[in-house]
C-alpha atoms as one frame of an Amber mdcrd trajectory, in Angstrom:
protein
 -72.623  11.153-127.615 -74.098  12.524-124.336 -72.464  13.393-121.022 -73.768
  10.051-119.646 -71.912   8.089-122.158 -68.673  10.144-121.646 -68.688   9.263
-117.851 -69.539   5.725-118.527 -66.561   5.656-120.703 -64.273   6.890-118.325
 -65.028   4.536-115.673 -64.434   2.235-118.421 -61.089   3.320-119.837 -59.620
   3.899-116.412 -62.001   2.632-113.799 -59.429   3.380-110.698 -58.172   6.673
-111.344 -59.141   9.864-109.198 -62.567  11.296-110.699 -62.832  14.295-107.670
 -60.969  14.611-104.707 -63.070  17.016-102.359 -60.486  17.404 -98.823 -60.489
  13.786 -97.548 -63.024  12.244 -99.567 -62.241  11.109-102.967 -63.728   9.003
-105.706 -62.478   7.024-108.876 -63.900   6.501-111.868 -66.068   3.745-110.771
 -67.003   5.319-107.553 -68.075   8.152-109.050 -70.218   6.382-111.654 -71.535
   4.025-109.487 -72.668   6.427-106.901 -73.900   8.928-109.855 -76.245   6.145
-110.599 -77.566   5.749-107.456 -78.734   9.090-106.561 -79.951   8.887-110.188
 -82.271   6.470-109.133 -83.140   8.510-106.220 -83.970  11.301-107.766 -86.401
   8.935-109.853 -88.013   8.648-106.706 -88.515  12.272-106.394 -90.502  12.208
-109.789 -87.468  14.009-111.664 -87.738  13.147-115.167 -86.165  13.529-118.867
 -85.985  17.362-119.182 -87.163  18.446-115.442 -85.394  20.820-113.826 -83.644
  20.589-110.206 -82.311  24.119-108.969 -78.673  23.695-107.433 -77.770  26.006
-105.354 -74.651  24.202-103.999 -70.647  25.552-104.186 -68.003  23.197-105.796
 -68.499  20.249-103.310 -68.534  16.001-103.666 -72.185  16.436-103.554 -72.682
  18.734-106.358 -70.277  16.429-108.456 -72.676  13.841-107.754 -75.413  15.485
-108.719 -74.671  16.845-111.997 -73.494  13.736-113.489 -76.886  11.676-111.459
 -79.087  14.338-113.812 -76.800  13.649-117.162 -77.502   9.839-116.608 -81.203
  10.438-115.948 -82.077  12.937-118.368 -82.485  15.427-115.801 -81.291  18.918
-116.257 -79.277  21.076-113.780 -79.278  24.453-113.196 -76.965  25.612-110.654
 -77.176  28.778-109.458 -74.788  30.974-107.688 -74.763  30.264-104.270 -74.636
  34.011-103.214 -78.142  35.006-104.687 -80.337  36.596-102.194 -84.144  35.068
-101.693 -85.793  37.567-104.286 -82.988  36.769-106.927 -83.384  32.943-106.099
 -87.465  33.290-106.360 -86.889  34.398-109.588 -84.532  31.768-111.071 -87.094
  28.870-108.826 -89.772  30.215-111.067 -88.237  30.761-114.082 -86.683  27.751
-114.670 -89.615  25.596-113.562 -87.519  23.717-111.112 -89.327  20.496-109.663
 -86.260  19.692-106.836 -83.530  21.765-104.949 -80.466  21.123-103.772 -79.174
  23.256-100.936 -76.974  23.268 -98.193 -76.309  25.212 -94.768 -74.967  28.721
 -96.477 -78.120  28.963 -99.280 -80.356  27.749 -96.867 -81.871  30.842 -95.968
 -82.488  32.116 -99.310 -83.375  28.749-100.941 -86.303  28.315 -97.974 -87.270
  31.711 -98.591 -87.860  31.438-102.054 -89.382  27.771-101.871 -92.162  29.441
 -99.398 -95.357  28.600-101.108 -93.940  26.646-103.805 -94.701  22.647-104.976
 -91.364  21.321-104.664 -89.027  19.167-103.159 -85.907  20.226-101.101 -82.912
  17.947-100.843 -80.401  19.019 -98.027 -76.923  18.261 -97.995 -74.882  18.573
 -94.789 -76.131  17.676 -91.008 -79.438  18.765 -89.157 -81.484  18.870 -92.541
 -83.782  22.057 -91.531 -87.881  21.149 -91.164 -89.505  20.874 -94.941 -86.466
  19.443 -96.318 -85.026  15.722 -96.089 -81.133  14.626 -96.373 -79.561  14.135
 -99.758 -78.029  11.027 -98.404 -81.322   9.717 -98.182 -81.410   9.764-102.182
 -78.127   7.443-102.466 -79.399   4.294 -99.849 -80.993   1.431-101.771 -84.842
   1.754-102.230 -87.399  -0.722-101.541 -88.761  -1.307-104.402 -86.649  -1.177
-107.404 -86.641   1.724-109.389 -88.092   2.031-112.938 -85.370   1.492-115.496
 -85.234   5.169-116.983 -84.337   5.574-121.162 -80.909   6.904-121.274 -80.942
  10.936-123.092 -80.362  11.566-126.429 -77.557  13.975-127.608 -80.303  16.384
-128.216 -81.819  16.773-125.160 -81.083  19.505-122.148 -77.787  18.677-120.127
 -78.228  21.896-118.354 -79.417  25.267-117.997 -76.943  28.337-117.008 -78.100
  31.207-116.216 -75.765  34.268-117.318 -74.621  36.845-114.434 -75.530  39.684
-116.396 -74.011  42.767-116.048 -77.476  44.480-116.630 -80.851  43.374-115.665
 -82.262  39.852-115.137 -79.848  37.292-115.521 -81.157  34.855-119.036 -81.266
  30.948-118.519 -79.095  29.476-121.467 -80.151  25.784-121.818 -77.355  23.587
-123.633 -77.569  20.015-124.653 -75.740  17.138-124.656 -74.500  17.345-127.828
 -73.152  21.074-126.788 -71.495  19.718-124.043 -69.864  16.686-125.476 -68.667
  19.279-127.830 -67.472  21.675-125.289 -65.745  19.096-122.995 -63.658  18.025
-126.420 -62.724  21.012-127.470 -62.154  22.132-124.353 -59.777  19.403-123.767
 -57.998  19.957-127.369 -57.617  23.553-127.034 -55.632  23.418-123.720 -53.567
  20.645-124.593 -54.859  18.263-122.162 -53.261  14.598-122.028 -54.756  11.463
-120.284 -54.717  11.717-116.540 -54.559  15.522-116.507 -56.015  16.663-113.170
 -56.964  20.409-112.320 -58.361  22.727-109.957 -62.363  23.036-109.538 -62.233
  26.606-107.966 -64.389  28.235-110.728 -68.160  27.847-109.856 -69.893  24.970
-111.404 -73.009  27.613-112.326 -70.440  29.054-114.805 -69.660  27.559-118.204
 -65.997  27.757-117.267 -66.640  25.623-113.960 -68.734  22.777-116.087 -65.556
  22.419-118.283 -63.122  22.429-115.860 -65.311  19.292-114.823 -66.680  18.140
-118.172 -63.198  18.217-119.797 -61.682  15.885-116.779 -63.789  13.521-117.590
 -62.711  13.237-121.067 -59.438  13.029-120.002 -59.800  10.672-117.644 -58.451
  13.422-115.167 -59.766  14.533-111.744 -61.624  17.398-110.459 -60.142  18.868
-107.269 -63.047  20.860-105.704 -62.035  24.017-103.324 -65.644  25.443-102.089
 -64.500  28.927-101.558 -61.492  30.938-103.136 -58.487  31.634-101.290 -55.327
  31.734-102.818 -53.750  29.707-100.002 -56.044  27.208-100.376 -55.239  26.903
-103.854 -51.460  26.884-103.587 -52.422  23.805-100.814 -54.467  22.192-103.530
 -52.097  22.479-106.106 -48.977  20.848-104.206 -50.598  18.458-102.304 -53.072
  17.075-105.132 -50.036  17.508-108.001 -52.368  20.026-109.853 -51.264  19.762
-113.823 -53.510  22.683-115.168 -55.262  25.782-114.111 -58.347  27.470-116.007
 -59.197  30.283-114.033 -60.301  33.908-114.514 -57.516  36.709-114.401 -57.847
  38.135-110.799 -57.715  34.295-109.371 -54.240  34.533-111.126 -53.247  37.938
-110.066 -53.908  36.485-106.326 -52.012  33.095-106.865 -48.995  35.040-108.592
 -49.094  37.628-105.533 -49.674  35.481-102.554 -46.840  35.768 -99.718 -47.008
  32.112 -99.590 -46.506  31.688-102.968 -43.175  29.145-104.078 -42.368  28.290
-107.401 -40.806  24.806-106.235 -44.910  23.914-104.582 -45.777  24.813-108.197
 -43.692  22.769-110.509 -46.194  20.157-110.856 -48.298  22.737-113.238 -47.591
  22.898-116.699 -50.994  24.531-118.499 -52.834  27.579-117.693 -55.879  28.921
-119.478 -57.529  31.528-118.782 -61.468  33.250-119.663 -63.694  35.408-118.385
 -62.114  38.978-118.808 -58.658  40.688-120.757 -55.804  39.592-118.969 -53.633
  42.769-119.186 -49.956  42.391-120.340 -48.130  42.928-116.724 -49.916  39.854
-115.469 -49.807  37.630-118.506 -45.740  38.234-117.558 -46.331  37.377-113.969
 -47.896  34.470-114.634 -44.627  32.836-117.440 -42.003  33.845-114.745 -44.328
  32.575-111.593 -45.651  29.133-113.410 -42.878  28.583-116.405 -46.278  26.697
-118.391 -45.043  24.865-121.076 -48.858  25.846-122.545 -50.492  29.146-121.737
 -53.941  29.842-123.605 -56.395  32.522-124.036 -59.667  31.122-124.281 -62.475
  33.824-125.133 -66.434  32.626-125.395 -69.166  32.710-123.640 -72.355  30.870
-122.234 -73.834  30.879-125.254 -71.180  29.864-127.605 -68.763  28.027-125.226
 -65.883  29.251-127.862 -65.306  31.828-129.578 -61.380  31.791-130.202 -58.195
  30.525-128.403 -54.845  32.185-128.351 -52.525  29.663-127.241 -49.135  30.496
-126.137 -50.993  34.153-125.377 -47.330  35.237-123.732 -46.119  35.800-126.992
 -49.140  37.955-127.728 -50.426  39.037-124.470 -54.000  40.082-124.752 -54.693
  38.699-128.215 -57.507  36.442-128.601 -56.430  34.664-131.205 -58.338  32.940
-134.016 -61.419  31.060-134.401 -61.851  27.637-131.913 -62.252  23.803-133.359
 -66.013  24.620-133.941 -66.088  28.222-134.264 -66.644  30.909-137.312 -66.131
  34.692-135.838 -67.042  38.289-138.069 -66.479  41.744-136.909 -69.122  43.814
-138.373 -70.484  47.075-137.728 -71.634  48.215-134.008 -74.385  50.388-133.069
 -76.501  50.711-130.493 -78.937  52.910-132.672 -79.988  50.444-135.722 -80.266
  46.604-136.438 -76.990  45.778-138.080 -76.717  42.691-139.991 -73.684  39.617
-140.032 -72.839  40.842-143.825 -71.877  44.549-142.520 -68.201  43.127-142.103
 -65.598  46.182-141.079 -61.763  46.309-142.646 -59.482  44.513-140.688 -57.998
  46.698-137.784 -61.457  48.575-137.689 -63.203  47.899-134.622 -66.479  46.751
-134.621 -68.872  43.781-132.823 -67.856  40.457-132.995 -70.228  37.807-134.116
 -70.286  33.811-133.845 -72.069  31.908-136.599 -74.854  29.642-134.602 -73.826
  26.052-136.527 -71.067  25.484-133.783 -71.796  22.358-131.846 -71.173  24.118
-128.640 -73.803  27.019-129.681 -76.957  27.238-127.270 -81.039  27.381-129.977
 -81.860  30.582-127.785 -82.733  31.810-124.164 -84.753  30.205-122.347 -88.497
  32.155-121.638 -87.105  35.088-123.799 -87.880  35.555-127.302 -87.270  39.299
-126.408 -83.263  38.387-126.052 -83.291  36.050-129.159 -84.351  38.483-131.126
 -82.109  40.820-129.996 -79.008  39.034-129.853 -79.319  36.234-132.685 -79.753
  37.167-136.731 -79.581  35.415-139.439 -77.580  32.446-137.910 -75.360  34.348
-136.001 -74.821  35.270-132.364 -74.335  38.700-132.073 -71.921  38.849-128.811
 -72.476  42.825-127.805 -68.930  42.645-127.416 -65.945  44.786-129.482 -62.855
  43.731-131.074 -60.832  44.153-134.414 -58.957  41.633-136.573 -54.894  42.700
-136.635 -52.995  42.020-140.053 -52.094  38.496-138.806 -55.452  37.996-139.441
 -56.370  37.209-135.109 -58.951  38.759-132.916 -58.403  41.769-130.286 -61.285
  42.021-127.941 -61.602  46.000-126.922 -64.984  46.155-124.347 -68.903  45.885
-124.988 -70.732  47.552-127.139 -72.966  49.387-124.731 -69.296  50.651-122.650
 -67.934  52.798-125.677 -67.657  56.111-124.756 -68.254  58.751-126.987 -66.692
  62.006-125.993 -66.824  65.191-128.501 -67.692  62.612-131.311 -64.701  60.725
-130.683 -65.120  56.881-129.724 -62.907  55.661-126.983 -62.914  51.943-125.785
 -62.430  51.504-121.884 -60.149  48.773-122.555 -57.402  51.026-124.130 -57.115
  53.610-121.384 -57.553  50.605-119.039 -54.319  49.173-120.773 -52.616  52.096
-120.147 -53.114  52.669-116.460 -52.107  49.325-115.910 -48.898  49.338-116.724
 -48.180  51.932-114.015 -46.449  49.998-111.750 -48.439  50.930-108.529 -51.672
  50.133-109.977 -53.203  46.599-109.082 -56.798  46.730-111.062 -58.703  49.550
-113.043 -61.828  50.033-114.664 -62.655  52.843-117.245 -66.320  54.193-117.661
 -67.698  56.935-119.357 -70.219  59.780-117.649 -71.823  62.443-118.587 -70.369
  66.265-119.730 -72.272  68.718-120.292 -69.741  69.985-123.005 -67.944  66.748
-124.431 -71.338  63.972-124.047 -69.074  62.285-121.812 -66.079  62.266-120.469
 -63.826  59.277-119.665 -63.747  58.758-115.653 -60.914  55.991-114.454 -61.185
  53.976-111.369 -58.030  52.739-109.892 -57.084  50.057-107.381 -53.291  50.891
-105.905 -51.091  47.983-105.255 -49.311  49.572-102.838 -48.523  52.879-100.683
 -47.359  56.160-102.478 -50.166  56.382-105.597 -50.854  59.995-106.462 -54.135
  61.090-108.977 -51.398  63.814-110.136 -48.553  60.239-110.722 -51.605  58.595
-112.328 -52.198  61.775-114.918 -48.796  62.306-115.431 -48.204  58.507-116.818
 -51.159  59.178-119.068 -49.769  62.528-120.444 -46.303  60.501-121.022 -47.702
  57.637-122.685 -47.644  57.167-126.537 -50.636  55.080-126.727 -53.040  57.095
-125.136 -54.040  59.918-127.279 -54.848  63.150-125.497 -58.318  62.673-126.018
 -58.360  59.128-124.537 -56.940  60.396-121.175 -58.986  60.197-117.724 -60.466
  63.227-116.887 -60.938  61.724-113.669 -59.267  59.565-111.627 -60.745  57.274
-108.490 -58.357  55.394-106.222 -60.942  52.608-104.701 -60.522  49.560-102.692
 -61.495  47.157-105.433 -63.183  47.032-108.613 -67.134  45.173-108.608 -66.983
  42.571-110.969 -68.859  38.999-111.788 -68.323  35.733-110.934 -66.529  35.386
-114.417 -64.477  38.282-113.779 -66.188  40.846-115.637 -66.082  44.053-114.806
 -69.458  46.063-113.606 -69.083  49.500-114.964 -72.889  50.486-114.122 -71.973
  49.929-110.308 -69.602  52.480-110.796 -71.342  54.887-113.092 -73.736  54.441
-110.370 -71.555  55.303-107.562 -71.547  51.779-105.883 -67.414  51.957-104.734
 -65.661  52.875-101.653 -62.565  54.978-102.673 -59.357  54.088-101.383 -56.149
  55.785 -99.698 -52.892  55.136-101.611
């Protein structure tokens, strides 16, 4: 199976149906595969070819739509990008990915021109008053001339597309994925949320991050539709969900926190969603309640992977275990084995269960990425002996599912002791003034470090000394564990995905806050 095949199938099985509604325009099955075709044929003309590269640097729009299933029908391979990358950061991606066409459009303009400068490659403009250099992505869809050379259809082995991670350190790493991944992904995707025929959900999550391209991918093996919103605003997405009958949301944790808290928000606009899912970061415990009493979903998963390895584990019905990450997914084998940042541990180094150590995914999944693209200096690093090694921590509890506690590289280690962020983060949280917070370690001259908390109120009347004092009282904070520094800030710098970016604030990179 390839993605080609599963959208051809759809427009088979249920030919009318809404395929992606983006504001006014919208497109069925057979509109969407009929037009997908088309630009496929157009971007033939451009000389794209099985396994070339085009550089998307769109948001969550009709035309991206287009464009990513176009490429799965050709045997071309996407790589969207994240529309908020500045010229040097796109310059880099351009040339690391080998890109022969980009897509762009009137916000990534500047830094998609900028980064083109000098370089042999087409640029495909969507929206009016295409700038100089560039010509109008239109253009691709009108009927050619001359016909266009029939193209050979991909094989399941081939690239569908190429993701490149946000990092929370350093260069971001392309992760190519084939068809065969994604057909995989899409499935299970579909499977693990409890997704039934006709299902249709929100596209909010960017479509150059794995959760985005599942959001879409699964749809389409549903026979579902794809509701686009370009830009995040929790009253846009309330709109969205009543007016378009929204069935299921997969979004990351703060995208809830601002649906659950919006003033406009009204349970009776809602009704029409029955399945949340969430990924990207912990959802802590005073949300995961927000969420049951906001949405009443008759489904409500935790779904924990990655780029590499779409899945990891699910936790469905996560309510009843709020935080836990539950066991292994439909294609997915998971270890915890010892973590160090100081020697090469191998998968076979497996801890006792409740011992917290690194989790690891065995590489035979069907939704597990060969290696990075360009850098045998991450594979080497990160994959052993058939297993992914995730640089992430957890435990198993004695119901035998998975806990995931913080990165490797975040555990502090303070007068020997080892203290995980997300504990103390737990903690804090349930304060009930305290909207967000993010625990890093920095360095003490007597302890190594000492563990620093930054908190964002969620209201007026938040006091450091209220903050300590709920620490001191706590019984699952050991005295060790508590802050011995507090931060009120405005907001806490995260990813796209929702994870949090401790170096910006070990750096200093926050603006505090009044409470």
């Amino acid at each position: 199976m390839t993605l080609a095949r599963l959208l051809e199938l759809a427009a088979l099985r249920a030919p009318d149906a809404d395929a992606v509604v983006d504001g006014g325009r919208r497109l069925s099955y057979a509109g969407l595969h009929a037009r997908a075709r088309a630009l496929a044929g157009g971007l033939a003309r451009l000389g794209v070819g099985r396994g070339d590269r085009v550089l998307v640097a769109l948001r969550n729009r009709l035309e991206h739509v287009l464009a990513y299933w176009a490429l799965q029908i050709l045997g071309g391979v996407p790589t969207p990008v994240n529309f908020r990358l500045a010229a040097g950061e796109m310059r880099y991606v351009l040339a690391d990915s080998g890109a022969r066409v980009v897509l762009l459009e009137p916000d990534t303009a500047p830094a998609v021109l900028a980064a083109a400068d000098g370089r042999d490659v087409h640029l495909v403009f969507v929206g009016p008053d295409a700038p100089s250099g560039t010509q109008p992505f239109e253009a691709l869809m009108q009927e050619p001339a001359k016909p266009v050379p029939a193209f050979p259809p991909p094989g399941e082995r081939d690239l569908s597309l190429i993701l490149y991670t946000s990092g929370t350190t350093g260069r971001p790493k392309g992760v190519p994925r084939t068809h065969r991944n994604h057909y995989a992904g899409a499935v299970a995707h579909a499977l693990q949320c409890g997704y039934a025929g006709g299902e249709r959900t929100l596209g909010v999550m960017p479509l150059y991050h794995t959760m985005g391209i599942h959001a879409l991918t699964s749809m389409v093996a549903v026979s579902g539709c794809f509701v686009c919103q370009p830009e995040w605003s929790a009253a846009g997405a309330l709109e969205r969900i009543r007016d378009e009958r929204i069935t299921a949301l997969y979004l990351i944790p703060t995208l809830f926190y601002d649906l659950v808290h919006a003033p406009a928000f009204d349970p009776a606009a809602v009704g029409s969603v029955t399945k949340l899912a969430y990924a990207g970061a912990p959802m802590l415990a005073s949300l995961t309640e927000a969420c049951v009493k906001a949405f009443r979903p008759r489904t409500f998963v935790n779904h924990y992977g990655s780029t590499e390895i779409y899945t990891f584990s699910v936790r469905p019905d996560v309510h009843e275990k709020p935080g836990c990450a539950g066991r292994p997914g439909l294609h997915s084998a998971l270890r915890v084995v010892t973590a160090s940042t100081e020697r090469r541990v191998g998968p076979d180094e497996v801890v006792a269960a409740g011992d917290r150590g690194e989790i690891v995914a065995r590489l035979d999944s069907e939704e597990a990425f060969a290696g990075y693209w360009n850098r045998p200096d991450a594979d080497a690093k990160a994959l052993r002996d058939g297993w992914y090694f995730t640089g992430d921590m957890g435990w198993i509890d004695e119901a035998g599912e998975l806990w995931v506690s913080g990165r490797v590289d975040d555990m502090i280690i303070s007068g020997g002791e080892n203290i995980h962020p997300v504990e103390v983060e737990e903690v804090l949280a349930r304060h009930p003034l305290v909207r967000d917070v993010a625990v890093v370690g920095e360095p003490d001259e007597r302890w190594g470090q000492r563990v620093v908390a930054f908190v964002v109120p969620a209201g007026p009347g938040l006091t450091l000394e209220a903050l300590d004092a709920h620490c001191r009282a706590s019984a699952d904070l050991a005295g060790f564990k508590r802050p011995r520094r507090l931060v009120l800030v405005r907001d806490i710098p995260k990813t796209a995905s929702g994870k949090i970016l401790r170096r910006l604030l070990r750096d200093g990179d926050y603006v505090e806050s009044e409470a």
